[in-house]
C-alpha positions in Angstrom: 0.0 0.0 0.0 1.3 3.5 -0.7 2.4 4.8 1.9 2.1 8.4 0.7 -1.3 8.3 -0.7 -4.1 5.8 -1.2 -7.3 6.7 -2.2 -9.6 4.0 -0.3 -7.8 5.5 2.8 -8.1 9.2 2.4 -11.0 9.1 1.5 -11.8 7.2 5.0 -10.4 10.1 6.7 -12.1 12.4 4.5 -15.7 10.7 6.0 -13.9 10.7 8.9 -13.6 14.4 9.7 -16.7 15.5 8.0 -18.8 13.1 9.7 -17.1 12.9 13.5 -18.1 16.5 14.0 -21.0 16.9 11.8 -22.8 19.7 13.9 -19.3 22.0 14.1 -18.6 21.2 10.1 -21.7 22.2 8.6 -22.7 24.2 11.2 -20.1 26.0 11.1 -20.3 26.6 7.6 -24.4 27.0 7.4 -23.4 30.0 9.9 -21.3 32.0 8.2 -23.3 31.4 5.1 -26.2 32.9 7.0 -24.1 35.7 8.7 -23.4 37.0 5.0 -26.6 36.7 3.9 -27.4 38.9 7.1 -24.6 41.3 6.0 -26.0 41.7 2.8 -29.0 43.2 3.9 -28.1 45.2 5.9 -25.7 47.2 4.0 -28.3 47.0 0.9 -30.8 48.5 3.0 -28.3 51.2 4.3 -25.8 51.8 1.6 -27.2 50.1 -1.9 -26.3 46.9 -3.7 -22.4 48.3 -4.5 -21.6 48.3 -0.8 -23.3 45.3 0.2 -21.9 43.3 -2.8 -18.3 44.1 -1.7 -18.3 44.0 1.5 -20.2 40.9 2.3 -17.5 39.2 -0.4 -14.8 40.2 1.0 -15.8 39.5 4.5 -17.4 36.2 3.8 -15.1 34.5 1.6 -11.3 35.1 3.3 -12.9 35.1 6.6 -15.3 32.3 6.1 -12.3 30.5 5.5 -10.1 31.8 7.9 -12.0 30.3 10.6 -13.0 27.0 8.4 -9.0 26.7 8.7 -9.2 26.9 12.1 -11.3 24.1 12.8 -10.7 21.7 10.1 -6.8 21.9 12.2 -8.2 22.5 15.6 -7.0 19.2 16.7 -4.2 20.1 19.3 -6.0 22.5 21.8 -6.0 19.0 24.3 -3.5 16.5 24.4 -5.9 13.9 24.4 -7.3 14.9 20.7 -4.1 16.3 19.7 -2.4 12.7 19.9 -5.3 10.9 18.7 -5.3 12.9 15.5 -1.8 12.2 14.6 -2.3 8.3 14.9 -4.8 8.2 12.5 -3.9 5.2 10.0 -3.5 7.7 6.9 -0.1 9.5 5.8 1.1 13.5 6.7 0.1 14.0 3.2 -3.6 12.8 3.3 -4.2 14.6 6.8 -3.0 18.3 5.1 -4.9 17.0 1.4 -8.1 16.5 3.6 -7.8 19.9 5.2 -7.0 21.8 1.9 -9.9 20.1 0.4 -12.3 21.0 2.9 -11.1 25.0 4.0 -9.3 25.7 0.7 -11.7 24.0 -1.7 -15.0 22.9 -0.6 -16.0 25.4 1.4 -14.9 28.5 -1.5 -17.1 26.2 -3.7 -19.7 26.3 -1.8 -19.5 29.9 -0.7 -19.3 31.2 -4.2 -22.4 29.1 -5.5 -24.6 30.5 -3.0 -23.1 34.0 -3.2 -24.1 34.2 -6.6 -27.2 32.8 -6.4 -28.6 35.2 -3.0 -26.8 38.5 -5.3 -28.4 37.3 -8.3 -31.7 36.8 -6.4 -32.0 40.2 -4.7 -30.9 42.2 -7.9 -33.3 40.3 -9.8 -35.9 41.1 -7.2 -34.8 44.7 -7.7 -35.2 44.8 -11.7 -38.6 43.0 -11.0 -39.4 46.5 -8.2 -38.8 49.2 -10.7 -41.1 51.5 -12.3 -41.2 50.9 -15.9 -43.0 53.9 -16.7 -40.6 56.1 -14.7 -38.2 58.4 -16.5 -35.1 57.3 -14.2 -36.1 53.6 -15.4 -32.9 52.7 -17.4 -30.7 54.9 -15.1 -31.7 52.6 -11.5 -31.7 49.7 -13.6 -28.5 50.3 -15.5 -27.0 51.6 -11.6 -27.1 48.1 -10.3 -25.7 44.8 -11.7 -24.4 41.2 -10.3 -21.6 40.9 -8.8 -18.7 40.3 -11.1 -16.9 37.1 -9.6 -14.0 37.5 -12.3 -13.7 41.4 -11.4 -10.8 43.7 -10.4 -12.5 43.7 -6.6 -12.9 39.8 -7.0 -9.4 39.0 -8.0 -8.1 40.3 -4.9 -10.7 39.1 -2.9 -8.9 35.3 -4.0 -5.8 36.4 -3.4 -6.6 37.5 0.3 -8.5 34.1 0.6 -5.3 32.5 0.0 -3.1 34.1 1.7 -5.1 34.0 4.5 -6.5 30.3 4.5 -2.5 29.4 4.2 -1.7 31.3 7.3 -4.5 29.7 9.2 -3.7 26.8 8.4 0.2 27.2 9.5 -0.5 29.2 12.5 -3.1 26.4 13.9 0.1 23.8 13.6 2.3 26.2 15.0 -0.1 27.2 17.7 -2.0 24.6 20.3 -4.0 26.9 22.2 -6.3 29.4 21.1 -4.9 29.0 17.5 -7.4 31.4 16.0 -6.8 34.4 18.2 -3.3 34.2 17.8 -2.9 33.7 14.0 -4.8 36.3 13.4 -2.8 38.5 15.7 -0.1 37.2 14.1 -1.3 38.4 10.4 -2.3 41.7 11.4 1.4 42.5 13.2 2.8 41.1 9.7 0.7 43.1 7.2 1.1 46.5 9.6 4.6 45.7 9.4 4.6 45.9 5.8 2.5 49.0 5.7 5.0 50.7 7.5 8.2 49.7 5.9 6.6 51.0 2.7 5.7 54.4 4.6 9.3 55.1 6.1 11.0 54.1 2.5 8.2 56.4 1.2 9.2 59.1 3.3 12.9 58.5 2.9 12.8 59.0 -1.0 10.0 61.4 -0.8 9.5 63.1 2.0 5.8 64.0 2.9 3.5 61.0 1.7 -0.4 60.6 1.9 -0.6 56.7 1.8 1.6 54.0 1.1 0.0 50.4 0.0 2.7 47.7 0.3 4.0 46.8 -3.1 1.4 49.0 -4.8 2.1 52.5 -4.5 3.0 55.8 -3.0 0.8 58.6 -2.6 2.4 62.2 -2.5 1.4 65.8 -1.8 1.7 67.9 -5.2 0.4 71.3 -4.4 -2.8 71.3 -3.6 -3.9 68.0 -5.8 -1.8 64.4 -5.1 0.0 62.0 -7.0 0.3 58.3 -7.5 3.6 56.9 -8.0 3.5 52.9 -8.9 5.8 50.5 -9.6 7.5 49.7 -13.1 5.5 47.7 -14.7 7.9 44.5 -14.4 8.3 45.0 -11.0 4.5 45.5 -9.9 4.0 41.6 -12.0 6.5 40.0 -9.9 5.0 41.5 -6.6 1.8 40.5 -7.9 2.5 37.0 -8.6 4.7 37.0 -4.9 0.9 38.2 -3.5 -1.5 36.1 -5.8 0.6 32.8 -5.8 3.9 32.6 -4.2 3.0 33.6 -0.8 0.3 31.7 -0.1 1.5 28.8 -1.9 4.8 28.9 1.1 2.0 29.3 3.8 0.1 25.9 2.6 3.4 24.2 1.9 4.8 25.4 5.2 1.7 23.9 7.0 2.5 20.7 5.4 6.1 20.6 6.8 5.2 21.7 10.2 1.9 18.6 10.1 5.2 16.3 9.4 6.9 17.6 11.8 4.1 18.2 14.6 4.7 16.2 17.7 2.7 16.2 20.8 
């Protein structure tokens, strides 16, 4: 038998943590599915479709899976299911496979199918609410569309998912107790950190700066207006790919070293 992967065996585990915790797994899930949906009707009602569309992406899928991460690895707050995990009759690989395919897979899957189905639903609702007679007809219903799920905002919606989901999933190996709490403390230290760096070069080479986005650009005072400076076009597609695919692909890898690794 391979000792690497057999398919018979992960997908035994596979049952296995879906089915062990049932209530926590979709639960879990069914909640933050329901908090969105929440989300999204709130800001609709207080802010318009734009808003709400954005916000409850961005929120629900990075953080849906953020604490999906959490879980699915939550197995070495106790000693008692911390040990029991790691003699499970299935390989290093398998245990990490079966966690990317549940908070790195499944659950984006599943998040995006019912995220375009509730947007689709309430803008179509909308169209159905207009005034046909109305003069502003074509301008409220040409003001509000579907969400665009291959879109600039969408795009780095993923890439925060990823980076994100891998850090989760690293920082609940590295960490036993209260995983969560302290991966995300951990996260927020590390992107502040990078916020400021690009602020003091930004003021070393230019002096007075209005914002600074890591990798991005600079923002600088030019009279009374401002200017943008960005990066060369060769450099901003190599921090783009760092940010989109290298980084995150380090954070998942990394979990699978430290899952090797992990003793308890």
């Amino acid at each position: 038998m391979n000792n690497t992967f057999n398919l018979k065996r992960f997908w035994w585990l596979f049952k296995k943590t879906l089915l062990e915790r049932p209530l926590q797994t979709f639960g879990f899930a069914g909640l933050v599915l329901v908090i969105i949906l929440i989300l999204y009707v709130a800001l609709k009602s207080i802010w318009g479709f734009g808003a709400a569309q954005n916000i409850a992406f961005i929120w629900g899928l990075p953080g849906g899976a953020f604490f999906l991460a959490a879980f699915v690895f939550g197995h070495f707050s106790s000693n008692a299911s911390g040990s029991s995990y790691l003699t499970l009759p299935a390989s290093h690989f398998e245990k990490w496979l079966c966690g990317i395919l549940i908070a790195g897979i499944l659950f984006p899957v599943l998040f995006l199918l019912f995220f375009r189905a509730m947007d689709a639903a309430f803008v179509t609702a909308y169209y159905k609410s207009l005034d046909t007679t109305s003069p502003f007809y074509k301008e409220n219903y040409e003001g509000v569309f579907v969400f665009d799920l291959k879109g600039r905002i969408a795009k780095s919606v993923y890439a925060i998912f990823l980076i994100l989901s891998g850090a989760m999933f690293t920082g609940a190996l590295y960490f036993n107790k209260l995983s969560f709490i302290k991966t995300a403390i951990a996260t927020c230290i590390f992107f502040t950190f990078l916020f400021f760096v690009n602020w003091f070069l930004g003021r070393i080479f230019f002096g007075s700066i209005n914002d600074a986005a890591p990798f991005q650009r600079v923002v600088i005072p030019v009279g009374k207006e401002e200017g943008s400076l960005e990066l060369p076009s060769a450099w901003a597609t190599f921090f783009n790919y760092s940010v989109w695919y290298i980084i995150p692909a380090l954070f998942w890898l990394l979990a699978f070293t430290r899952l090797r690794e992990k003793e308890f």
